[in-house]
PLY file of the C-alpha trace (Angstrom):
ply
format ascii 1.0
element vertex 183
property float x
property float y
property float z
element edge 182
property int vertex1
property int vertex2
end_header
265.28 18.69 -21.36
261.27 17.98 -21.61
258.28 17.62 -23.46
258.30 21.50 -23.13
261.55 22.25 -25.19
261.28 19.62 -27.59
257.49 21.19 -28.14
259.12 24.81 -28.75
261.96 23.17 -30.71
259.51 21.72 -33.39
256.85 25.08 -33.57
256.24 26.01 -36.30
254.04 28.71 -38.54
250.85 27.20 -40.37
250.05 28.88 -43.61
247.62 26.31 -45.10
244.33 26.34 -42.30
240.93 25.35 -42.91
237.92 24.85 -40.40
237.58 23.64 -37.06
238.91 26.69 -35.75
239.51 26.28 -31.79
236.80 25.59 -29.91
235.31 28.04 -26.94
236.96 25.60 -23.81
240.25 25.57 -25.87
240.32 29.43 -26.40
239.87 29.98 -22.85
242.35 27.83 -22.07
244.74 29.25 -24.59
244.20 32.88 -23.04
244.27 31.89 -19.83
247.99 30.99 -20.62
248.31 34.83 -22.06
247.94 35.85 -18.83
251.07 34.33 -17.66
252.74 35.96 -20.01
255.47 38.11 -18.02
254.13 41.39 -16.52
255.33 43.87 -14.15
253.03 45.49 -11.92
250.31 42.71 -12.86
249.39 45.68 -15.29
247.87 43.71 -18.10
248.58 45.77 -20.59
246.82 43.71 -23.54
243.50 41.99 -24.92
242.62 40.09 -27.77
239.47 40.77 -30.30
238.25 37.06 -31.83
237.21 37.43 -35.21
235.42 34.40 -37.06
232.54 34.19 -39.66
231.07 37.45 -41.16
233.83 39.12 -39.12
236.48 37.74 -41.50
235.12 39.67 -44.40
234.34 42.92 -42.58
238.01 42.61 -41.57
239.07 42.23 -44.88
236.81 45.47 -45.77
239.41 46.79 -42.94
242.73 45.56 -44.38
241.54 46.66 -48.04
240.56 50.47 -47.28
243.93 51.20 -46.25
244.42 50.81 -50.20
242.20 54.20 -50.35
244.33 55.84 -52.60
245.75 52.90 -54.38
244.10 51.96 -57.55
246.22 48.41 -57.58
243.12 46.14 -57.71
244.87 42.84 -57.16
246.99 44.56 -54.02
243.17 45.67 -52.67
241.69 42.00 -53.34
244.88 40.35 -52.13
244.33 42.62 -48.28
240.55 41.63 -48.55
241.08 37.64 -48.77
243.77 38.11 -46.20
241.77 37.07 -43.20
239.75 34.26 -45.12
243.09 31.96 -45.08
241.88 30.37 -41.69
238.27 30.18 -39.84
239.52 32.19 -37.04
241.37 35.38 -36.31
242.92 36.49 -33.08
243.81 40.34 -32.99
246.07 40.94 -30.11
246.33 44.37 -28.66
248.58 45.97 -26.55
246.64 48.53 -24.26
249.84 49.71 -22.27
248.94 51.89 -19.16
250.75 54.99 -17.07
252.80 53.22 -14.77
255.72 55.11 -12.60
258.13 52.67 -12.94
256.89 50.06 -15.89
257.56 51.66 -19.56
255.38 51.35 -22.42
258.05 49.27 -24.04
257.61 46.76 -21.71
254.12 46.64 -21.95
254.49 45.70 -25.46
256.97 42.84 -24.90
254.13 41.93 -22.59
251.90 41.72 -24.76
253.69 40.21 -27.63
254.69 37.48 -25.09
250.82 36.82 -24.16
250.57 36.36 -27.89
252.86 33.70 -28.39
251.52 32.04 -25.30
248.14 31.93 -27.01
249.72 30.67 -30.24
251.20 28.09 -28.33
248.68 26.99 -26.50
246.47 26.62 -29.31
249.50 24.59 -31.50
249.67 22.28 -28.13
245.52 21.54 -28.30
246.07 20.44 -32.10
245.47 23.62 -34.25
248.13 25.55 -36.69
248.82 29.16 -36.15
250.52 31.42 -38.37
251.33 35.57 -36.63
251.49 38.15 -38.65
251.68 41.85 -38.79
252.06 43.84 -42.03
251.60 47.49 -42.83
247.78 47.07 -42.03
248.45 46.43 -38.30
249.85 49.78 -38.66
247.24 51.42 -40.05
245.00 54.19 -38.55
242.14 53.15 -40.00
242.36 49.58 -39.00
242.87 50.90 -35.62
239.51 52.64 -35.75
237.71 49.99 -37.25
238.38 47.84 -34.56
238.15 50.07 -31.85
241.36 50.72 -30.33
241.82 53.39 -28.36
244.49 56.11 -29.38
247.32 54.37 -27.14
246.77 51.26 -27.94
248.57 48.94 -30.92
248.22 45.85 -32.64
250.83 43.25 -31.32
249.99 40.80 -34.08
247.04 39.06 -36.25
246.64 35.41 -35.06
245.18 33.36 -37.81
244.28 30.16 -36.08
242.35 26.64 -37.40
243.05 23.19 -38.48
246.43 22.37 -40.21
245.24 21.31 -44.42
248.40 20.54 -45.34
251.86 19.91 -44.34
254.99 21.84 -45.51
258.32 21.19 -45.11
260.61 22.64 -42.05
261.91 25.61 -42.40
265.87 25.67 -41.45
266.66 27.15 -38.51
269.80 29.01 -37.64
272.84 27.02 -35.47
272.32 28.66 -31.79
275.99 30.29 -32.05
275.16 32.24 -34.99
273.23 34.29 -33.01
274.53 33.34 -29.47
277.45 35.29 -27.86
278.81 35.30 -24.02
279.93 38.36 -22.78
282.50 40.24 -21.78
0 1
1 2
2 3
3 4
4 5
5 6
6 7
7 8
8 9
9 10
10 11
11 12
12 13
13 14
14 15
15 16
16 17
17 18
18 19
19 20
20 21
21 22
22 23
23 24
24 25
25 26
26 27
27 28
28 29
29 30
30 31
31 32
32 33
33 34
34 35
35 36
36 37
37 38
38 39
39 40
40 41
41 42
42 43
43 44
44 45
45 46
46 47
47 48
48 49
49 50
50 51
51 52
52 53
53 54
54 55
55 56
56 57
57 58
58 59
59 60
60 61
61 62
62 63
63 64
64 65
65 66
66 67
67 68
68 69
69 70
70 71
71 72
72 73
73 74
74 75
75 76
76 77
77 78
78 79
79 80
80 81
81 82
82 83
83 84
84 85
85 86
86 87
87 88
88 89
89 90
90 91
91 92
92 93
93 94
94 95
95 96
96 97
97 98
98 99
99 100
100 101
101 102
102 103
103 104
104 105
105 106
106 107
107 108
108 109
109 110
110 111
111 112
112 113
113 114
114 115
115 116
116 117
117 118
118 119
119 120
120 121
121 122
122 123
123 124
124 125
125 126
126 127
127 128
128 129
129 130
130 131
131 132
132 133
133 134
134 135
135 136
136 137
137 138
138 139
139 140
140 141
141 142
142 143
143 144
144 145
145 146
146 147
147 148
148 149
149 150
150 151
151 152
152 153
153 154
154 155
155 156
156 157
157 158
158 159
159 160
160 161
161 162
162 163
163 164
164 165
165 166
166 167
167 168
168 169
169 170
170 171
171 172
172 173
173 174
174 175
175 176
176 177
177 178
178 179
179 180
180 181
181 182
């Protein structure tokens, strides 16, 4: 195999970031590689909001409003230090358009797969990334804040920035646990 598969083989998820986040030439790199991301009908059903600095905490105003109606106070400060875990955020949105013969579904894997590309992309410059989703990437009100349009969805929240610490692998499953040939 290659430098490519023993790369994927060792990816992991980094909780633990602290600044540098990526830099501007290393972002465009990294989403230059989300447009190779598998797409029929070279739709490109997706983009990506970049949220660092003040940004962070106005996202975090975001994430802790969809407690509205909750009076859990830790639950509300727990969704407003969310996005302060790294120095950069990557919101990745899949904006899926009316195709003929290309179904929304698709457009989504799309745009998930442009996401991982970017997470990979920024793990291969040197930087950890950690996805994740959550009931907030759900949310209407998120949606709004952050100006989606009514057909589009969040694919994923990107936090992105230097690696502060280490942690230990996570096991992985044996490939015929989840591997089967058919018929």
């Amino acid at each position: 195999m290659t430098a490519v598969t023993d790369f994927l083989l060792n990816r992991s998820s980094e909780p633990r970031l602290e600044s540098p986040a990526p830099d501007p030439e290393t972002l465009d790199r990294a989403f230059a590689c989300a447009a190779r991301a598998p797409d029929h009908a070279l739709l490109r059903p997706w983009r990506y909001l970049v949220v660092e600095g003040e940004g962070l905490e106005a996202l975090g105003e975001l994430f802790a409003a969809t407690c509205a109606n909750n009076s859990d106070e830790k639950e509300i400060e727990r969704l407003r230090r969310a996005p302060l875990r790294a120095p950069m955020v990557i919101v990745g949105i899949a904006s899926p358009k009316t195709h003929p013969k290309v179904p929304e579904i698709e457009q989504l894997m799309s745009a998930a797969a442009g996401m991982s590309f970017v997470g990979l992309a920024l793990q291969d410059a040197g930087y950890g990334v950690m996805w994740r989703t959550g009931a907030v990437a759900y949310h209407s009100s998120v949606h709004a804040g952050l100006g989606l349009e009514e057909h589009e969805q969040i694919v994923g929240f990107l936090y992105t920035g230097t690696v502060s610490a280490s942690k230990p692998a996570v096991p992985r499953p044996a490939v015929d646990e989840f591997v089967r040939h058919w018929p």
